[in-house]
mmCIF file of the N, C-alpha and C atoms, coordinates in Angstrom:
data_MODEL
# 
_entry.id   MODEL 
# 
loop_
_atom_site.group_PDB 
_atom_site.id 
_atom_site.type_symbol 
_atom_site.label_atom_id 
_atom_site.label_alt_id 
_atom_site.label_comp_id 
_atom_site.label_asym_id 
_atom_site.label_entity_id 
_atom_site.label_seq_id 
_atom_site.pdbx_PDB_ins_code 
_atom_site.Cartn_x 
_atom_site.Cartn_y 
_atom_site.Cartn_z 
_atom_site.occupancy 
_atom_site.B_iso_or_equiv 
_atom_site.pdbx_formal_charge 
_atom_site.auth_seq_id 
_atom_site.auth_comp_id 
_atom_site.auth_asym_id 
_atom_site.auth_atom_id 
_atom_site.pdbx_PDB_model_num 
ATOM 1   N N  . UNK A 1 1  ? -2.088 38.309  0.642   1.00 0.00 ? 1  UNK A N  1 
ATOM 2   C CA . UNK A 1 1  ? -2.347 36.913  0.303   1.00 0.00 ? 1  UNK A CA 1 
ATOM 3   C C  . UNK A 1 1  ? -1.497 36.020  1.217   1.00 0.00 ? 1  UNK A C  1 
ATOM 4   N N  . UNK A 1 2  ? -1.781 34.669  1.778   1.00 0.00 ? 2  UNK A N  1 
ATOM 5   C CA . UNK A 1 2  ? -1.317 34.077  2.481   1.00 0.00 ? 2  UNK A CA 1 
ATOM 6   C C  . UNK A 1 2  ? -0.097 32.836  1.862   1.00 0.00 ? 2  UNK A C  1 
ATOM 7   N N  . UNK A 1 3  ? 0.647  32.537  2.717   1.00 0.00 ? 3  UNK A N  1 
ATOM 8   C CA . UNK A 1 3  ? 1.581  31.929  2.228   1.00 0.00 ? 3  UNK A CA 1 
ATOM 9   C C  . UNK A 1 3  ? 0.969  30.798  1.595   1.00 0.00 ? 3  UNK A C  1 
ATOM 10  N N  . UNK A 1 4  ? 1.634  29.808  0.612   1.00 0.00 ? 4  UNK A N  1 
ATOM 11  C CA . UNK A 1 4  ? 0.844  28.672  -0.141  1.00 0.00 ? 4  UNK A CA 1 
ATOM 12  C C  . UNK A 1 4  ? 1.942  27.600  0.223   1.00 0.00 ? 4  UNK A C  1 
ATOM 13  N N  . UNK A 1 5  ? 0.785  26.589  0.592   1.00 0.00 ? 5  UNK A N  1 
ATOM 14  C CA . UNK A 1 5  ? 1.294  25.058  1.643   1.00 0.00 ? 5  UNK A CA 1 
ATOM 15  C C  . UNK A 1 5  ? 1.803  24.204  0.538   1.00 0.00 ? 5  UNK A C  1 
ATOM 16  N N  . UNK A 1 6  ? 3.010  23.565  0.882   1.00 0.00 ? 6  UNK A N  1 
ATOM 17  C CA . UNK A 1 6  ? 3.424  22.685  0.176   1.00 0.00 ? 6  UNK A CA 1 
ATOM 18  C C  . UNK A 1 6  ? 3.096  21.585  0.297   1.00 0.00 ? 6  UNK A C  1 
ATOM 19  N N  . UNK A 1 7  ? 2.990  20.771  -0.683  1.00 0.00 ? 7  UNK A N  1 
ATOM 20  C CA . UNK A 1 7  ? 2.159  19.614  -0.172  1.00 0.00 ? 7  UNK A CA 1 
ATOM 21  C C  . UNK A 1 7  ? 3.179  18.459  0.187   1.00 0.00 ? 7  UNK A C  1 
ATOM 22  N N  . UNK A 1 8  ? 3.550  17.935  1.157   1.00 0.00 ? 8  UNK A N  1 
ATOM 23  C CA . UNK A 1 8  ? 4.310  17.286  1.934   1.00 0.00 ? 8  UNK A CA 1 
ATOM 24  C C  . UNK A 1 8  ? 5.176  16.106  1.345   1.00 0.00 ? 8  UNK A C  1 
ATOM 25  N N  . UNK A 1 9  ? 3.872  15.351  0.630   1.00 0.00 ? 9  UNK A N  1 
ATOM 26  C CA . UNK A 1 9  ? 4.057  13.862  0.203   1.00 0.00 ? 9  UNK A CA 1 
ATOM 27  C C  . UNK A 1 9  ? 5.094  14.535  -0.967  1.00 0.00 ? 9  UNK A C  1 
ATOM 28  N N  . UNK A 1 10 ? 4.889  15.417  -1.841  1.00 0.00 ? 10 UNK A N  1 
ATOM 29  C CA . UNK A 1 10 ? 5.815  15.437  -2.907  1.00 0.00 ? 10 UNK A CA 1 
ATOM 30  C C  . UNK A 1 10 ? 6.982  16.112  -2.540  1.00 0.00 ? 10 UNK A C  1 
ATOM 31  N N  . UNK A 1 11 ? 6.790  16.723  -1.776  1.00 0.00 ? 11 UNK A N  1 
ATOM 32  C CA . UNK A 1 11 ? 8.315  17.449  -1.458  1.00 0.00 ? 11 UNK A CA 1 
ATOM 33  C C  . UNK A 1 11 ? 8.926  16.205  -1.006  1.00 0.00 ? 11 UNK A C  1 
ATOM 34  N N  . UNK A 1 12 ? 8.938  15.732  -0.546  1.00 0.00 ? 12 UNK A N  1 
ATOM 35  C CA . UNK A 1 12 ? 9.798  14.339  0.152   1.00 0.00 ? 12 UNK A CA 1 
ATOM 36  C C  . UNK A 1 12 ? 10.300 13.479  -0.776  1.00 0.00 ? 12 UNK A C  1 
ATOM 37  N N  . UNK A 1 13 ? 9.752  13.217  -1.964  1.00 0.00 ? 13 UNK A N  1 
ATOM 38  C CA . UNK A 1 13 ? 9.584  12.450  -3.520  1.00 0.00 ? 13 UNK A CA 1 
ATOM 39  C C  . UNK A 1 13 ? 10.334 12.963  -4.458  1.00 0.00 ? 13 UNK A C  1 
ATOM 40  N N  . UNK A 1 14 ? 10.361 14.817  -4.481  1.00 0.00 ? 14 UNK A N  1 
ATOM 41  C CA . UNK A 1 14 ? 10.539 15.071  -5.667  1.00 0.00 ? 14 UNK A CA 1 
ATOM 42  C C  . UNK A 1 14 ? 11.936 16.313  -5.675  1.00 0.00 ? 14 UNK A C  1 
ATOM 43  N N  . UNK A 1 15 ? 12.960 16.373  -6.356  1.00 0.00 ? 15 UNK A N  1 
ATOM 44  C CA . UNK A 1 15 ? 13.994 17.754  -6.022  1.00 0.00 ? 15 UNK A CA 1 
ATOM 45  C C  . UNK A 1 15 ? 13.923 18.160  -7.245  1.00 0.00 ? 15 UNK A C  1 
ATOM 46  N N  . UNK A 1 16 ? 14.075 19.379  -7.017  1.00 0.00 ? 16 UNK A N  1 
ATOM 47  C CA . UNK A 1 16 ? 14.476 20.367  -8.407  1.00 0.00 ? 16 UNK A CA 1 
ATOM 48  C C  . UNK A 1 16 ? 16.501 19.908  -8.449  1.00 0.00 ? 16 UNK A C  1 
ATOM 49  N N  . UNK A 1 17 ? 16.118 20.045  -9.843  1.00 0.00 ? 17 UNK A N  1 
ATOM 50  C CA . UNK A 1 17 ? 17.801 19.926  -10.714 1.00 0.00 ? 17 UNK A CA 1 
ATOM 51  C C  . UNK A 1 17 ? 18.274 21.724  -10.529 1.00 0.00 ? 17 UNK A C  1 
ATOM 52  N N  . UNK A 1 18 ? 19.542 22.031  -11.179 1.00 0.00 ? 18 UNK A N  1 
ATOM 53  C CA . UNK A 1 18 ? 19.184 23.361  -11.122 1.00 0.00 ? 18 UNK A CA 1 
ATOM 54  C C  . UNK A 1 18 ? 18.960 23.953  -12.194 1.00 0.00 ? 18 UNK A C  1 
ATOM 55  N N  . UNK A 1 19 ? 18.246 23.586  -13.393 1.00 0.00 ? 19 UNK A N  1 
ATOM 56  C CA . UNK A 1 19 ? 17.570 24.090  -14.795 1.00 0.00 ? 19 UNK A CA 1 
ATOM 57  C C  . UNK A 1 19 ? 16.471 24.215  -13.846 1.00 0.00 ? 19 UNK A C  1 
ATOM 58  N N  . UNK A 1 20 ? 15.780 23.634  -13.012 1.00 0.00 ? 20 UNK A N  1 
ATOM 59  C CA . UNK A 1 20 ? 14.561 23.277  -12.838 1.00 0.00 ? 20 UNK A CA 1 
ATOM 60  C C  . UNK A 1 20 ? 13.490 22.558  -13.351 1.00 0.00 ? 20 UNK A C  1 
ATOM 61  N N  . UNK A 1 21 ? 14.521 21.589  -13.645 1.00 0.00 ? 21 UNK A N  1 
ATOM 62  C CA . UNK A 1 21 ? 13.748 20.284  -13.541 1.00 0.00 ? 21 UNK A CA 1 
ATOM 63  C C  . UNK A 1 21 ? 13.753 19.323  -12.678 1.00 0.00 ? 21 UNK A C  1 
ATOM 64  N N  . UNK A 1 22 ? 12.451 18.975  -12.583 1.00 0.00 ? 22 UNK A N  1 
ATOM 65  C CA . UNK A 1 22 ? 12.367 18.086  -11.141 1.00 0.00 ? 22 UNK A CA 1 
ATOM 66  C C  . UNK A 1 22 ? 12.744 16.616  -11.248 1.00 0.00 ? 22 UNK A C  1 
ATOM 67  N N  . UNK A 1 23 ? 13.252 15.890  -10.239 1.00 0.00 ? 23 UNK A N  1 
ATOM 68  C CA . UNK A 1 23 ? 14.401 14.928  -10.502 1.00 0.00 ? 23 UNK A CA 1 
ATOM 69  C C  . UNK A 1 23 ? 13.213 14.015  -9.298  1.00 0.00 ? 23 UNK A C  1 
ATOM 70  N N  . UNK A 1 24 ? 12.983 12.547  -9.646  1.00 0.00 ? 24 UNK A N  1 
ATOM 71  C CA . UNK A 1 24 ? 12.651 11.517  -9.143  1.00 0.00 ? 24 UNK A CA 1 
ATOM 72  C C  . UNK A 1 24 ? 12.750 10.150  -8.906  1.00 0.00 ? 24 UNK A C  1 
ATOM 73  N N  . UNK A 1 25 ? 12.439 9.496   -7.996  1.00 0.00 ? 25 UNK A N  1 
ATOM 74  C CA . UNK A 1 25 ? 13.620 8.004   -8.145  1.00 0.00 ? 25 UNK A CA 1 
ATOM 75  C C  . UNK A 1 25 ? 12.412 7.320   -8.708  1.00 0.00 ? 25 UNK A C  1 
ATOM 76  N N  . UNK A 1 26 ? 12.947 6.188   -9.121  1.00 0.00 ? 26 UNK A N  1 
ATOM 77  C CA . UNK A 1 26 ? 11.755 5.189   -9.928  1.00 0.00 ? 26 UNK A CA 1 
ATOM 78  C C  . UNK A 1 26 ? 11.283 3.986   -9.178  1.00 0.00 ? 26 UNK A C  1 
ATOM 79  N N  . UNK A 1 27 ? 10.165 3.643   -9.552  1.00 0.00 ? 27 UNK A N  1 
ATOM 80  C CA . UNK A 1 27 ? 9.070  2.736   -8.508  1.00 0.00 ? 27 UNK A CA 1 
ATOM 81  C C  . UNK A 1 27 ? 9.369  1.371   -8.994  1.00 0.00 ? 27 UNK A C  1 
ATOM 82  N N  . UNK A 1 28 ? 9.024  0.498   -8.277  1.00 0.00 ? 28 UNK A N  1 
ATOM 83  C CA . UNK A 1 28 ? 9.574  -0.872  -8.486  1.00 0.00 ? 28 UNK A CA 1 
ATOM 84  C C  . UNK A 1 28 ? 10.309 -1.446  -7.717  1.00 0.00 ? 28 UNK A C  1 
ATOM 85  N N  . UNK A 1 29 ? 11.014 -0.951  -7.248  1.00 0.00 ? 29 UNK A N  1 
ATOM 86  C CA . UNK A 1 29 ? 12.431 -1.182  -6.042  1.00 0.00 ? 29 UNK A CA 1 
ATOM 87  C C  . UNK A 1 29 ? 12.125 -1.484  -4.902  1.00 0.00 ? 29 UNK A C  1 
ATOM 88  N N  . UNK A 1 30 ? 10.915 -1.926  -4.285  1.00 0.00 ? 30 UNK A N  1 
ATOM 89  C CA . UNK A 1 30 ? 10.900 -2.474  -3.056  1.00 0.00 ? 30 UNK A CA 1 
ATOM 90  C C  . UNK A 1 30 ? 10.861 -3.838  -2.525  1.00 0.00 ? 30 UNK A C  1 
ATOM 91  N N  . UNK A 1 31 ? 9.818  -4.426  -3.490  1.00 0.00 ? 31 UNK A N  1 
ATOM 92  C CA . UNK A 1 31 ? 9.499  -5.937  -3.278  1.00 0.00 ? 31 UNK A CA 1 
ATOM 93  C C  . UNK A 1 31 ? 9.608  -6.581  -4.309  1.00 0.00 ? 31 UNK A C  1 
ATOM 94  N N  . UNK A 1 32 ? 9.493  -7.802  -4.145  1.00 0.00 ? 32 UNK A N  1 
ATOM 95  C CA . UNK A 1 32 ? 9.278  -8.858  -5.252  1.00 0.00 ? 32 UNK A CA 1 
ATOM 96  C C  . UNK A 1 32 ? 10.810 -8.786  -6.675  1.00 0.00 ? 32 UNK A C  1 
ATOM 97  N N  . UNK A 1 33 ? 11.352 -9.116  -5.953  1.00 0.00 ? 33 UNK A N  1 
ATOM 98  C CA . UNK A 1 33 ? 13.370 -8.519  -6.422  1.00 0.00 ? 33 UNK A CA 1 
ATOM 99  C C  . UNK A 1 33 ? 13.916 -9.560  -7.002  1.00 0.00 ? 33 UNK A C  1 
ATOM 100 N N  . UNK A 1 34 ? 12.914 -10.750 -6.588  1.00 0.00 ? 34 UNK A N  1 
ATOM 101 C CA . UNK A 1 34 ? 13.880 -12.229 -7.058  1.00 0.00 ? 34 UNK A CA 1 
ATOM 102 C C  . UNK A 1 34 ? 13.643 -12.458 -8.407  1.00 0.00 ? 34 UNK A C  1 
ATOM 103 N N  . UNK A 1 35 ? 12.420 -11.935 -8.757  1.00 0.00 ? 35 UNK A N  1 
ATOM 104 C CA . UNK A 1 35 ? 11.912 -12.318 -10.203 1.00 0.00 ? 35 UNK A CA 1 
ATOM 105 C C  . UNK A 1 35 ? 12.377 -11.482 -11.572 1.00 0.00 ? 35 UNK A C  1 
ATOM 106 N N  . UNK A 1 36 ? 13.330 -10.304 -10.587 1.00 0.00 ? 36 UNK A N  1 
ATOM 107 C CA . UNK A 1 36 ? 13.811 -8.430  -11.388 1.00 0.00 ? 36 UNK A CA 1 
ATOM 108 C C  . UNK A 1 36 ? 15.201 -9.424  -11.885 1.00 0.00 ? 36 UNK A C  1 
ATOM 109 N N  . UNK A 1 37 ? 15.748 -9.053  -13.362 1.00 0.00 ? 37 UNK A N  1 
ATOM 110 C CA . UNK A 1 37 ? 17.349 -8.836  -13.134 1.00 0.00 ? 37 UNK A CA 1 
ATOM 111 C C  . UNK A 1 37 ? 17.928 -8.013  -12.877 1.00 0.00 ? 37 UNK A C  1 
ATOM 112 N N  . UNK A 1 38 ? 19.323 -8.393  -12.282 1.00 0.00 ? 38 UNK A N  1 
ATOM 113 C CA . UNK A 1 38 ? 20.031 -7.280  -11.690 1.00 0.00 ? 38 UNK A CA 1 
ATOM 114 C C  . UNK A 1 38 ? 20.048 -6.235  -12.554 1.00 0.00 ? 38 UNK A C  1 
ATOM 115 N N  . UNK A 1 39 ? 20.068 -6.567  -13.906 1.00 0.00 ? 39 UNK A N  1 
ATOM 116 C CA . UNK A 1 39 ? 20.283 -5.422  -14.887 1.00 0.00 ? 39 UNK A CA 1 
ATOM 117 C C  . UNK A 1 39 ? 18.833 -4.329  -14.616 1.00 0.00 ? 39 UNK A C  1 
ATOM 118 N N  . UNK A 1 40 ? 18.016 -4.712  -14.321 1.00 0.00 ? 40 UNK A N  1 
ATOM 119 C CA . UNK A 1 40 ? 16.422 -4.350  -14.113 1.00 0.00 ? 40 UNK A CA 1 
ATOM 120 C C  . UNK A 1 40 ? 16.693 -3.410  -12.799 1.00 0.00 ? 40 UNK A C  1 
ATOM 121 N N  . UNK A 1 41 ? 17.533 -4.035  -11.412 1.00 0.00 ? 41 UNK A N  1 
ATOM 122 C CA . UNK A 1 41 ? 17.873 -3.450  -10.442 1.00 0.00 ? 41 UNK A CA 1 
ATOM 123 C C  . UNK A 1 41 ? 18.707 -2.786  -10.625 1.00 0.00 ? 41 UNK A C  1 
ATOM 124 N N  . UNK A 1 42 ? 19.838 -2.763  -11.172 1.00 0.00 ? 42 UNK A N  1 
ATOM 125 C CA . UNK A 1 42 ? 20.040 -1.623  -11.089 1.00 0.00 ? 42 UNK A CA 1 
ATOM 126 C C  . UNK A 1 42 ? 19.855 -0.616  -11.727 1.00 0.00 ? 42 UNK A C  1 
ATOM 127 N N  . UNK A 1 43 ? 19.492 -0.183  -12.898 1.00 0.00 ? 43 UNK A N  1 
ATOM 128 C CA . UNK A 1 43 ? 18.636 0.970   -13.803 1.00 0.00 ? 43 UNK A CA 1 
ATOM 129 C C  . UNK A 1 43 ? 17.979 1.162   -12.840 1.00 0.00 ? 43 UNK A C  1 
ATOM 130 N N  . UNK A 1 44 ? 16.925 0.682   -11.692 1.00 0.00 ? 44 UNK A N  1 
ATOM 131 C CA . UNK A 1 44 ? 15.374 1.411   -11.060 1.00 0.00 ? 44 UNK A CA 1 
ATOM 132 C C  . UNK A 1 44 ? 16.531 2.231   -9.880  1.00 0.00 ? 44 UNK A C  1 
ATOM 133 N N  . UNK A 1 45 ? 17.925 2.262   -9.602  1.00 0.00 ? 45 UNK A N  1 
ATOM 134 C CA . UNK A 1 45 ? 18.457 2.787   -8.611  1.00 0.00 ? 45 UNK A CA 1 
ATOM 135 C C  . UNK A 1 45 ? 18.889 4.148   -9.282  1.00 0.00 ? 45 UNK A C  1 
ATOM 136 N N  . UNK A 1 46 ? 18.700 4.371   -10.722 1.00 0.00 ? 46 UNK A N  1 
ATOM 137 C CA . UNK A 1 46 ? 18.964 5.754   -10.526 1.00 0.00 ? 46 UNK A CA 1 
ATOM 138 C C  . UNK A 1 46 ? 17.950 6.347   -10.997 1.00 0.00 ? 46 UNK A C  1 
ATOM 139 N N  . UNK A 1 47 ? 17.758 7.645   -10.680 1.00 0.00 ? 47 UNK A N  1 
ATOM 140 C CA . UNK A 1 47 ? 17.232 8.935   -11.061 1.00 0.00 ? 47 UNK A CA 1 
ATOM 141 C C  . UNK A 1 47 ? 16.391 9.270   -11.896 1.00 0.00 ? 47 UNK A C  1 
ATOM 142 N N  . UNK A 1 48 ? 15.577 9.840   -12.271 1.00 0.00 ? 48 UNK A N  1 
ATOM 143 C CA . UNK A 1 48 ? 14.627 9.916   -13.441 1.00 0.00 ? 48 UNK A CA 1 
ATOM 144 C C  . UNK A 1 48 ? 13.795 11.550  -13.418 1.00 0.00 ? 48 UNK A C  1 
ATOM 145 N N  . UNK A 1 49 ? 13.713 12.221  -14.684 1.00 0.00 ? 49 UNK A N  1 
ATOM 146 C CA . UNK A 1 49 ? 13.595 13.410  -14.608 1.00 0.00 ? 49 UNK A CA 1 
ATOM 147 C C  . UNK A 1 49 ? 11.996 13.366  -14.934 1.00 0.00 ? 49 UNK A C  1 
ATOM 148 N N  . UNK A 1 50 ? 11.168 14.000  -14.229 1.00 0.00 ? 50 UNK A N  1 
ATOM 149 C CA . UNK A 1 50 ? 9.827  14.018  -14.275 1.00 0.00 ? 50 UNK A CA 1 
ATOM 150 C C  . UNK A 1 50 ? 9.118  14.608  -15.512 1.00 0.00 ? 50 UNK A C  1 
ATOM 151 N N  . UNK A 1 51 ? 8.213  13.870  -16.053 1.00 0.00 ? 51 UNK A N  1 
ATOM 152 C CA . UNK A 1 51 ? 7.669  14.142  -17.470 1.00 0.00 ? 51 UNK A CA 1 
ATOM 153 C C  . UNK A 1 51 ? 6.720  15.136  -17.822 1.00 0.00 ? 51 UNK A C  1 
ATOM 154 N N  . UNK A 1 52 ? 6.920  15.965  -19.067 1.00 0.00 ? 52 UNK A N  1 
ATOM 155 C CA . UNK A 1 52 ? 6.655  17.230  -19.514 1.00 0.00 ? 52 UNK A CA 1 
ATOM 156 C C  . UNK A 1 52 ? 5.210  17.363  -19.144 1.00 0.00 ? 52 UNK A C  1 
ATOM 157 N N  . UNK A 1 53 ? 4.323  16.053  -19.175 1.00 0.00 ? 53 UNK A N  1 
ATOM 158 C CA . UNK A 1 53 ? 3.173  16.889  -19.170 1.00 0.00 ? 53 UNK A CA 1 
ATOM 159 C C  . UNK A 1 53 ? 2.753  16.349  -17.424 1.00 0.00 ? 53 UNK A C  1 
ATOM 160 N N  . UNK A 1 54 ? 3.424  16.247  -16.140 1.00 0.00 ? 54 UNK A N  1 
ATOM 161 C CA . UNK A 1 54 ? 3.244  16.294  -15.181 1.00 0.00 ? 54 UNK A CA 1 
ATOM 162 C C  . UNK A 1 54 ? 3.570  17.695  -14.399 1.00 0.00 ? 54 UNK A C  1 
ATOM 163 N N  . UNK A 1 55 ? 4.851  18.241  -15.664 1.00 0.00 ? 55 UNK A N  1 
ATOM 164 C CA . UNK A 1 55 ? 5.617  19.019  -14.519 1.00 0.00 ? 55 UNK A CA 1 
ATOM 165 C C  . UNK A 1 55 ? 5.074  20.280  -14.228 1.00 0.00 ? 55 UNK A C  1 
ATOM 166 N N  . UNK A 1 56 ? 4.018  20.979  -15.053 1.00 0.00 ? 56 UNK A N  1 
ATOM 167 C CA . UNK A 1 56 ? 3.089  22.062  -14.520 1.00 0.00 ? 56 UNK A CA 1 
ATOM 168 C C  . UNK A 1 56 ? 2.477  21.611  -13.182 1.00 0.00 ? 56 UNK A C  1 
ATOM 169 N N  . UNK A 1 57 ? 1.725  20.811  -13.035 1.00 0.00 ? 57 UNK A N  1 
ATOM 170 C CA . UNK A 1 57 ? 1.016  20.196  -11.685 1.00 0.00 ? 57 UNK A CA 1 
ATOM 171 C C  . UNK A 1 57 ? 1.548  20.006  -10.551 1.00 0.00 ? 57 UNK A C  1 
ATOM 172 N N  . UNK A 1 58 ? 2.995  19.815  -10.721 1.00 0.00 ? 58 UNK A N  1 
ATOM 173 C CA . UNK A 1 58 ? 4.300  19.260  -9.612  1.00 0.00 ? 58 UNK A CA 1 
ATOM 174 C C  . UNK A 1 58 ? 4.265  20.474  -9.252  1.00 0.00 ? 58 UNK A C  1 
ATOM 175 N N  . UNK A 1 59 ? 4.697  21.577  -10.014 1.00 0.00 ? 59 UNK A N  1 
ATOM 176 C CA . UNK A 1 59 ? 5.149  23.335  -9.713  1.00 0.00 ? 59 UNK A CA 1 
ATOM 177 C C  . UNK A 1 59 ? 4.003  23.726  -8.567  1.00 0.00 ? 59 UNK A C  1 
ATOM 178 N N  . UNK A 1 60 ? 2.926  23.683  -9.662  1.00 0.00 ? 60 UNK A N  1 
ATOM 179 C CA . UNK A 1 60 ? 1.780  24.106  -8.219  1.00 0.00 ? 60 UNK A CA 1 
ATOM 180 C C  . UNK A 1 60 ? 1.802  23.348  -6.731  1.00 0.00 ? 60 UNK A C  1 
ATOM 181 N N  . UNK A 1 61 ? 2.333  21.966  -6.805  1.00 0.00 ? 61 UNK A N  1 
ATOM 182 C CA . UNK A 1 61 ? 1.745  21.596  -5.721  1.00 0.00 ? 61 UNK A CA 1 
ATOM 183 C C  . UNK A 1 61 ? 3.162  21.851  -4.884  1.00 0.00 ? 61 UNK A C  1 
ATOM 184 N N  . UNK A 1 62 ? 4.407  22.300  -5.767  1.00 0.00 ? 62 UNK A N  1 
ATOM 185 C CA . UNK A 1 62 ? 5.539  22.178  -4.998  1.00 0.00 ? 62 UNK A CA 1 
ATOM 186 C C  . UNK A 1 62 ? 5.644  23.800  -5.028  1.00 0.00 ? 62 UNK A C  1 
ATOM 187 N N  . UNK A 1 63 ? 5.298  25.182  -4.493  1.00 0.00 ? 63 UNK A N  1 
ATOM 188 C CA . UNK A 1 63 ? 5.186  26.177  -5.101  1.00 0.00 ? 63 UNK A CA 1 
ATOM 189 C C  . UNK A 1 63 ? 6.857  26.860  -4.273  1.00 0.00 ? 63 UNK A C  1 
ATOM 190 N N  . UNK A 1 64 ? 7.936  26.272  -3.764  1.00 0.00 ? 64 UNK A N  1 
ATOM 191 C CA . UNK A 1 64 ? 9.059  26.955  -2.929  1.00 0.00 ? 64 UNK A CA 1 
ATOM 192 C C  . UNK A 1 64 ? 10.003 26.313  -3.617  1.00 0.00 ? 64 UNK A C  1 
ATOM 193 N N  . UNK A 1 65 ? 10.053 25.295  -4.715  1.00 0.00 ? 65 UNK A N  1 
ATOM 194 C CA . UNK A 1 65 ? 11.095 24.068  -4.839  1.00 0.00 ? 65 UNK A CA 1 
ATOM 195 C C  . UNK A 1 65 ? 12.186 24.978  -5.820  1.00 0.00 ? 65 UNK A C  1 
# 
């Protein structure tokens, strides 16, 4: 059987913790900042652990992580 391709876009997005759970940053944080409070900015700067019923789908598409 041949090796199985990782799919690019999520490897770049997504890290395994070492339980193995996959660890992701949160969306929001690029534009439109004036209208966010800081309190808003800074919570979206940390970390966020990817949700139970995504993380079967992540595994497959991340199959080395």
């Amino acid at each position: 059987m041949p090796k199985m391709k990782t799919k690019r876009a999520a490897a770049k997005r997504f890290k395994a913790t070492g339980t193995g759970k996959l660890k992701r940053n949160k969306a929001y944080k690029s534009h439109i900042l004036t209208k966010k409070t800081a309190k808003t900015k800074r919570n979206l700067r940390k970390s966020a652990i990817t949700d139970k019923t995504n993380e079967k789908t992540m595994k497959k598409i991340l199959p080395y992580l």
